[in-house]
C-alpha positions as CSV (number, residue, x, y, z in Angstrom):
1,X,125.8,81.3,53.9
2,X,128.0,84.3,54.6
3,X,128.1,86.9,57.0
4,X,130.1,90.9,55.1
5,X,131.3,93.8,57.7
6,X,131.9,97.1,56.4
7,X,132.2,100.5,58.1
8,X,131.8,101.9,54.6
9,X,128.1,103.3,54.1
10,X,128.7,103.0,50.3
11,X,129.8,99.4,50.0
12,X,126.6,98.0,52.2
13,X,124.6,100.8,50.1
14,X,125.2,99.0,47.0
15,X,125.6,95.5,48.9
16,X,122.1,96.2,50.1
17,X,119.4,98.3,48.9
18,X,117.5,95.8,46.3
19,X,117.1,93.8,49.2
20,X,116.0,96.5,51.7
21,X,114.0,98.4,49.0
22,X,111.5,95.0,48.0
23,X,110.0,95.5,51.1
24,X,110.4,99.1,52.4
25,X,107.3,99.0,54.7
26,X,108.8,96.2,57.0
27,X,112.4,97.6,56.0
28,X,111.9,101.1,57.2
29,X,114.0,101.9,59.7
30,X,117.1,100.0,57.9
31,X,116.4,102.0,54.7
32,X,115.6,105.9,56.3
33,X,119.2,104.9,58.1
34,X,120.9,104.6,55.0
35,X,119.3,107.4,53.3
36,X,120.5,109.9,55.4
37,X,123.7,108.4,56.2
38,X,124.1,108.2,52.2
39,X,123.0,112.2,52.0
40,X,126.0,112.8,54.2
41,X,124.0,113.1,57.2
42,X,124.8,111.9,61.2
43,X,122.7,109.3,62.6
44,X,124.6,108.5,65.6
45,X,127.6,109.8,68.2
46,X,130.5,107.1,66.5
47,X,130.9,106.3,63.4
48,X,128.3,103.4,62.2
49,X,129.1,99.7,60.9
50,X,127.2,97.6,58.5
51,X,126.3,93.6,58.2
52,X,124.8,91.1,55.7
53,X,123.9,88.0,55.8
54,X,123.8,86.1,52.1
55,X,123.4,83.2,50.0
56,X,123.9,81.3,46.5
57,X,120.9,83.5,45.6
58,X,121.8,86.6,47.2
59,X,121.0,88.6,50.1
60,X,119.0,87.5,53.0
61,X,119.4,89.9,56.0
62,X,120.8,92.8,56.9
63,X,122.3,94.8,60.0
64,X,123.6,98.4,61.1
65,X,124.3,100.2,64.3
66,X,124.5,103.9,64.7
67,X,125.8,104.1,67.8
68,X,124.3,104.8,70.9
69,X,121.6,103.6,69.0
70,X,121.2,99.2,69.6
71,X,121.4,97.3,66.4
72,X,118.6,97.8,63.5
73,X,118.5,94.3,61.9
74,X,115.7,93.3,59.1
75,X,114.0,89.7,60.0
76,X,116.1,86.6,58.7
77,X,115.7,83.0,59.0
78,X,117.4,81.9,62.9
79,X,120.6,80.2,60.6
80,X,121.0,83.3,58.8
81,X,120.9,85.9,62.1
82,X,123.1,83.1,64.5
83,X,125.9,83.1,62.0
84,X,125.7,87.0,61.9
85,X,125.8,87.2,65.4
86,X,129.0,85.5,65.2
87,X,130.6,87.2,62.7
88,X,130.0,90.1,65.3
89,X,130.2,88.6,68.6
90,X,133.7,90.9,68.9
91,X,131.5,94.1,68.2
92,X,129.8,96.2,70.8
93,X,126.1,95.2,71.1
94,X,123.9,96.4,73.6
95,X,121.4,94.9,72.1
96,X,119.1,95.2,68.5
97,X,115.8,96.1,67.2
98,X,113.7,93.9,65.2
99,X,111.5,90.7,64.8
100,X,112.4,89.2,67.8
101,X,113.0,85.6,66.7
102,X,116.5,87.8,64.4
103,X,117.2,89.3,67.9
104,X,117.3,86.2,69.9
105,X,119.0,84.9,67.3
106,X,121.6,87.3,66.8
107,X,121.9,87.2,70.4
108,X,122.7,83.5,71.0
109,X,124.9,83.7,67.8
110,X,127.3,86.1,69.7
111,X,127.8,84.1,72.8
112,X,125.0,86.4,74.7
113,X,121.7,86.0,76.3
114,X,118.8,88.4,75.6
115,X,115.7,90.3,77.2
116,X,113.0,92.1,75.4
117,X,112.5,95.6,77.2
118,X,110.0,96.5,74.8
119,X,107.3,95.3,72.1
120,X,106.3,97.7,69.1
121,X,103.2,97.0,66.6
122,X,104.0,98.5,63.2
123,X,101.1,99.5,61.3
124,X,100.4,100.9,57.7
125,X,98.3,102.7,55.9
126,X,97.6,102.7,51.9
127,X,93.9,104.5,52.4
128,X,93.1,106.8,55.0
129,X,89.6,106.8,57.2
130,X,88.9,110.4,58.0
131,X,88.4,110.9,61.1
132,X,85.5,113.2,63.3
133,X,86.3,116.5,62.9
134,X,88.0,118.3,66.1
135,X,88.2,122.2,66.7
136,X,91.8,123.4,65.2
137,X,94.1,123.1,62.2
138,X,97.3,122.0,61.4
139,X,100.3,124.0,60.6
140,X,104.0,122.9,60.2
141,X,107.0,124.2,62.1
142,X,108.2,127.1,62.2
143,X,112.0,127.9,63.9
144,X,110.3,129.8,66.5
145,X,108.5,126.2,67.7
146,X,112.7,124.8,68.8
147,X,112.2,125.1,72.1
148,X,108.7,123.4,72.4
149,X,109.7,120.7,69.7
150,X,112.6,119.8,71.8
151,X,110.7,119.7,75.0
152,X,107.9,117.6,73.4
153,X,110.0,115.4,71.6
154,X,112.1,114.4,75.0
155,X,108.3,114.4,76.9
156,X,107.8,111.7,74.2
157,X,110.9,109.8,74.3
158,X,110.6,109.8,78.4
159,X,107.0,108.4,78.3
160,X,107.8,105.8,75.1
161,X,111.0,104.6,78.1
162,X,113.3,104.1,74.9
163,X,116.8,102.5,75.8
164,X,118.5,105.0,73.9
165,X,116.6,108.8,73.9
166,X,116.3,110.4,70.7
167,X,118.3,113.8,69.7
168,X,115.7,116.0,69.4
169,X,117.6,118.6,67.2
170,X,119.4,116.0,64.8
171,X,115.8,114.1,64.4
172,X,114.5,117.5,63.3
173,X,117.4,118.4,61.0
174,X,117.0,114.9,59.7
175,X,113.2,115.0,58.5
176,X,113.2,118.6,57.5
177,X,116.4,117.3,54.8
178,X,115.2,114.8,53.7
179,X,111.6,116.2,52.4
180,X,110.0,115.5,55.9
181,X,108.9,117.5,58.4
182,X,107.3,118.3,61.5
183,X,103.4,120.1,62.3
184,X,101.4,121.0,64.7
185,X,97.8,121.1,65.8
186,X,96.2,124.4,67.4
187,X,93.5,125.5,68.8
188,X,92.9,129.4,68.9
189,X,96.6,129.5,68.0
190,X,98.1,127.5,70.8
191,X,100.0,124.1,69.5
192,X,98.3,120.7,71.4
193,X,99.3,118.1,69.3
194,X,102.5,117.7,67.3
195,X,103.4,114.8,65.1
196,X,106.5,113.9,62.1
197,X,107.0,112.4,59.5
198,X,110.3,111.2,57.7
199,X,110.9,112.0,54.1
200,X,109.5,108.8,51.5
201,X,112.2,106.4,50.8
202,X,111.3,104.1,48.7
203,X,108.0,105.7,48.6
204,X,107.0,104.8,52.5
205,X,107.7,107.7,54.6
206,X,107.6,107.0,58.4
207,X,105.3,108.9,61.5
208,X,106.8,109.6,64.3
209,X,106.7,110.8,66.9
210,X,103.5,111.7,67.7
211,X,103.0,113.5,71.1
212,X,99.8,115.2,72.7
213,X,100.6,116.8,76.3
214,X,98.5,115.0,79.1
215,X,95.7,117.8,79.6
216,X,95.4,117.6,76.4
217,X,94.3,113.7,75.7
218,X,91.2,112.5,74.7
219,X,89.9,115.3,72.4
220,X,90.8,113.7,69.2
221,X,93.6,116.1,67.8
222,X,96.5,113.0,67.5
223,X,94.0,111.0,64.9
224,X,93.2,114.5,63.5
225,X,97.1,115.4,63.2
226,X,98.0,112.4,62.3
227,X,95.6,111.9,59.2
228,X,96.3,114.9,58.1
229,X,100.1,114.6,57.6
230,X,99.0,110.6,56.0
231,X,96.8,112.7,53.6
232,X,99.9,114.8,52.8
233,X,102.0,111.9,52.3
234,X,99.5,109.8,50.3
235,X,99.1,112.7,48.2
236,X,103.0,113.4,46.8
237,X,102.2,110.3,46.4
238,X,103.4,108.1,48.7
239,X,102.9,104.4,48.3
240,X,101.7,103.7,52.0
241,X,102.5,105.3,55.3
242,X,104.0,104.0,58.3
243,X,104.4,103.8,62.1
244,X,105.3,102.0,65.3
245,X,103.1,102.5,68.2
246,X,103.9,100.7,71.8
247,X,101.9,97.3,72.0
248,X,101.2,98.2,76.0
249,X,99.5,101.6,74.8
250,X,96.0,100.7,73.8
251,X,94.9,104.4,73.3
252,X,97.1,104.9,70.8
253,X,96.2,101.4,69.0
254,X,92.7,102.7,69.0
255,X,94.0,105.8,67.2
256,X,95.5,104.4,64.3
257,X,93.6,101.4,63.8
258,X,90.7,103.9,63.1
259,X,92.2,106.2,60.8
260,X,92.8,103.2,58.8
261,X,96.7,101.6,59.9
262,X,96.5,97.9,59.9
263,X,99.4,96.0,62.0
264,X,102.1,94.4,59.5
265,X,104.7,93.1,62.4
266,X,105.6,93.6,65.5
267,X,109.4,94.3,66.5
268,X,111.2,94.4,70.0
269,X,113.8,96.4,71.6
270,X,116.2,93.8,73.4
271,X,119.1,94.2,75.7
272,X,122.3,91.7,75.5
273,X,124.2,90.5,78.1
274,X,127.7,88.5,77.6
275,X,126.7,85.0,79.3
């Protein structure tokens, strides 16, 4: 087994992507990374670093960090993400997100211990269940929405408790090229619900986030919004649709389960400490 470090997006683009892309629902997050970091895009405040973990037969895990953002690391067997972690245990790591059995792994590999500060379910979609109908319509953003997108999207990151906040206008610049986007639902005009989606790599295009204000809850316009950008997606065609929702947040379970998501995994957000 061997562990390969590059800071060159190119090298672990062509290192890794046939691994990455043959299962692009679970590798998601790894694979939108690259794709904008490919485009010439900026994911992160530093420059990013790269990682994979392979074999007589080829590759069998991969890791990036885009820093602030913790380490993005696909699941692995707990020999392949120990010796990875030490291959890296001179690197900066806050801490990774990912199957959790990779992340405790990673972390012992380094010579540090680990704490989950958060469990995701990721769910997916290949044929959507309409759902009741609710007063309103969609409609996608326009630039005169910055100033509530930015205030929504930070409501959202606040509530989710992320260890790293999102960057509301780099997120949006993000989706919008790379043939995603952002909508809204409203009622007599007035936006209550807004929801994005990332462009489809690999034919899997991501939703997130979705946010509906407080007062507004409980009337049925995130399922609406949300099925509606799915139907989009589905339509281009996508090959499935997919999203993380917060294992401790049982409303919004309820939402996607009956629009027709199904859980695939469930990944953690960690935090290292040097023991």
């Amino acid at each position: 087994m061997q562990v390969h470090k590059t800071d060159d997006v190119t090298t672990f683009d062509h290192a890794v992507t046939g691994f990455l892309a043959a299962d692009p629902v679970r590798n998601t997050v790894l694979l939108t990374v690259l794709d904008t970091l490919r485009s010439g895009g900026g994911h992160g405040d530093d420059p990013p670093w790269f990682a994979w973990v392979s074999d007589d037969f080829g590759v069998v895990g991969a890791a990036l960090r885009t820093p602030p953002y913790l380490v993005a690391v696909t699941a692995m067997t707990d020999a392949a993400a120990t010796a990875l972690g030490e291959a890296l245990g001179d690197r900066d790591l806050p801490g990774a997100v990912g199957p959790e059995a990779t992340a405790a792994a990673l972390a012992r590999g380094s010579g540090r211990s680990h704490s989950v500060r958060m469990r995701e379910v990721q769910y997916v979609l290949t044929e959507l269940r309409p759902p009741t109908p609710v007063a309103g319509q969609p409609r996608p953003f326009a630039p005169d929405d910055s100033v509530l997108y930015v205030a929504w999207f930070d409501a959202f990151h606040l509530e989710a408790g992320l260890m790293v906040p999102g960057d509301a206008l780099r997120a949006l610049d993000g989706r919008l090229s790379s043939g995603g986007g952002v909508w809204f639902w409203c009622v007599d005009g007035e936006p209550v619900c807004m929801a994005g989606r990332s462009g489809p790599v690999h034919g899997v295009p991501r939703i997130g986030p979705v946010w509906t204000p407080p007062e507004q809850r409980r009337r049925g316009y995130a399922a609406a919004l949300t099925a509606q950008i799915c139907a989009e997606a589905l339509a281009i065609p996508s090959h499935a649709c997919t999203l993380y929702a917060d294992a401790a947040n049982a409303t919004a379970n309820g939402v996607y389960t009956r629009i027709g998501f199904r859980p695939v995994a469930e990944i953690v957000e960690t935090v290292f400490e040097i023991t």
